[in-house]
C-alpha positions as CSV (number, residue, x, y, z in Angstrom):
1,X,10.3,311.0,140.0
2,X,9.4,307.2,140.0
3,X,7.5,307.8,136.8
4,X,10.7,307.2,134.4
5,X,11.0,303.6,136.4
6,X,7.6,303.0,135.5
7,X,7.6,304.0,131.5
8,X,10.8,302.1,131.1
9,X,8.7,299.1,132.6
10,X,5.8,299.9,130.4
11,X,8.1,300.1,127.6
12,X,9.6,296.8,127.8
13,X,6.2,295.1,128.5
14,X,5.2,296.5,125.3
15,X,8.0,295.8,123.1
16,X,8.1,292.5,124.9
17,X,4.9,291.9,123.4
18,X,4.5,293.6,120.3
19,X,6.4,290.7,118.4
20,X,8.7,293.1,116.6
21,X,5.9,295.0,115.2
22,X,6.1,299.1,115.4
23,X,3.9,300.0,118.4
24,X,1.2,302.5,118.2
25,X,-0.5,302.7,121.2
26,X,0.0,301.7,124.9
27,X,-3.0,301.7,127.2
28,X,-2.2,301.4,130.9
29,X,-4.6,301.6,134.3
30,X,-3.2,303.5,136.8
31,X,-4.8,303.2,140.6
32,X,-5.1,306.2,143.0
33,X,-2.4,304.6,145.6
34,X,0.0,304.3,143.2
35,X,0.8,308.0,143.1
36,X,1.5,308.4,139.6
37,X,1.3,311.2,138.0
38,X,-0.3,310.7,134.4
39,X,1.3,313.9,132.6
40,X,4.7,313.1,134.6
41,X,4.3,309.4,133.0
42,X,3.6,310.3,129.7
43,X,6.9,313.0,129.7
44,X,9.0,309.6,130.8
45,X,7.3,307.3,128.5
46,X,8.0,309.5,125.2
47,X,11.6,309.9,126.6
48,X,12.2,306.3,127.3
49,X,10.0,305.2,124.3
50,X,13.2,306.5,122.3
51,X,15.0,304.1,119.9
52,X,12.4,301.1,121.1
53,X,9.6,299.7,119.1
54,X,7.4,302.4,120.7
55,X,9.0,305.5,119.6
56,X,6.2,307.8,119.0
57,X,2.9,305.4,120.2
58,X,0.6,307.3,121.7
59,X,0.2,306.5,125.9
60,X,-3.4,306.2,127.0
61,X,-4.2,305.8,130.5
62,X,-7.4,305.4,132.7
63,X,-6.8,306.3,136.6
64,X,-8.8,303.8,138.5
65,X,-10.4,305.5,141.8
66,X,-10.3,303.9,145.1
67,X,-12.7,302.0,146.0
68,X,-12.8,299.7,149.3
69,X,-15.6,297.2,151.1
70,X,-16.7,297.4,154.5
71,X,-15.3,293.6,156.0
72,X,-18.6,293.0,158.3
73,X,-21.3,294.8,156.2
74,X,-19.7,294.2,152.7
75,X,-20.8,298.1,151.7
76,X,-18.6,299.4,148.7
77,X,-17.6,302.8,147.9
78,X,-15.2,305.5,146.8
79,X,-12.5,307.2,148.8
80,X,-11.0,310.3,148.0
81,X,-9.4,310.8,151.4
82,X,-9.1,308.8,154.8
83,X,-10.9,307.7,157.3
84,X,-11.5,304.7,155.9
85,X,-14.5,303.9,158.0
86,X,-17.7,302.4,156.9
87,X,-20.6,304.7,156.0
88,X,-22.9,302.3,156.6
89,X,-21.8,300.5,160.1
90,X,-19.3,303.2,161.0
91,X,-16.6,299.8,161.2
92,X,-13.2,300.6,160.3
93,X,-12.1,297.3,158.9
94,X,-11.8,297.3,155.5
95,X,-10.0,296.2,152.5
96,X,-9.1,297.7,148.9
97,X,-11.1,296.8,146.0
98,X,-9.7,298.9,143.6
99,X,-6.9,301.4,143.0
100,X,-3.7,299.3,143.3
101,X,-3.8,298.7,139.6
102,X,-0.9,299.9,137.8
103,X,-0.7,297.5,134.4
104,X,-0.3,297.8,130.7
105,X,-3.7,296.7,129.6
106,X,-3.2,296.5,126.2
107,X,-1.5,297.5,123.3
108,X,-2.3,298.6,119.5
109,X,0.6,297.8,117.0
110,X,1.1,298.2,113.7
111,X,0.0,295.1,111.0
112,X,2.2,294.9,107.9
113,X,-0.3,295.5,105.0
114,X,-1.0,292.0,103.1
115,X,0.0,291.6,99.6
116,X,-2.6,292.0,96.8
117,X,-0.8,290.9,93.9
């Protein structure tokens, strides 16, 4: 289950950046090629997340389709299963737009409240 490589990674990025504030929540994007399963992550983050600046943050994710482009004809579109030819041209070169991605996008942390006195 490569998903508790991938929280632990998650979870250093985030406490990497979090400045030594508490962390509340961890937004990642994870692409269709990357095989990840999102309730599998989430399991490994809150396990990893343990004793860290993000024990108990809440892990968002978006899952980013795939899309590729057509190389002669520059169409776009969707793929939910091969073959990856062109609907247009019927051309089977083609390259991946999107659904590599697997990045923390951003994270929410918590702000020490200021003093009123």
């Amino acid at each position: 289950m490569h998903e508790f490589s991938i929280a632990s990674a998650v979870v250093a990025t985030a406490v990497r950046h979090a400045d030594g504030r508490r962390v509340v929540v961890v937004r990642v994007r994870l692409g269709a090629l990357r095989q990840v399963v999102p309730d599998a992550l989430a399991f490994a983050f809150e396990i990893v997340s343990r004793e860290t600046l993000c024990a108990g943050a809440r892990l968002e994710w978006e899952c980013v389709a795939l899309r590729v482009a057509c190389t002669p004809c520059a169409r776009t579109w969707e793929l939910e299963r091969p073959p990856f030819r062109c609907p247009g041209c019927g051309d089977g070169a083609v390259a991946v737009v999107s659904g590599e991605e697997l990045e923390v996008e951003s994270i929410e942390v918590e702000e020490e409240a200021a003093c009123t006195a």
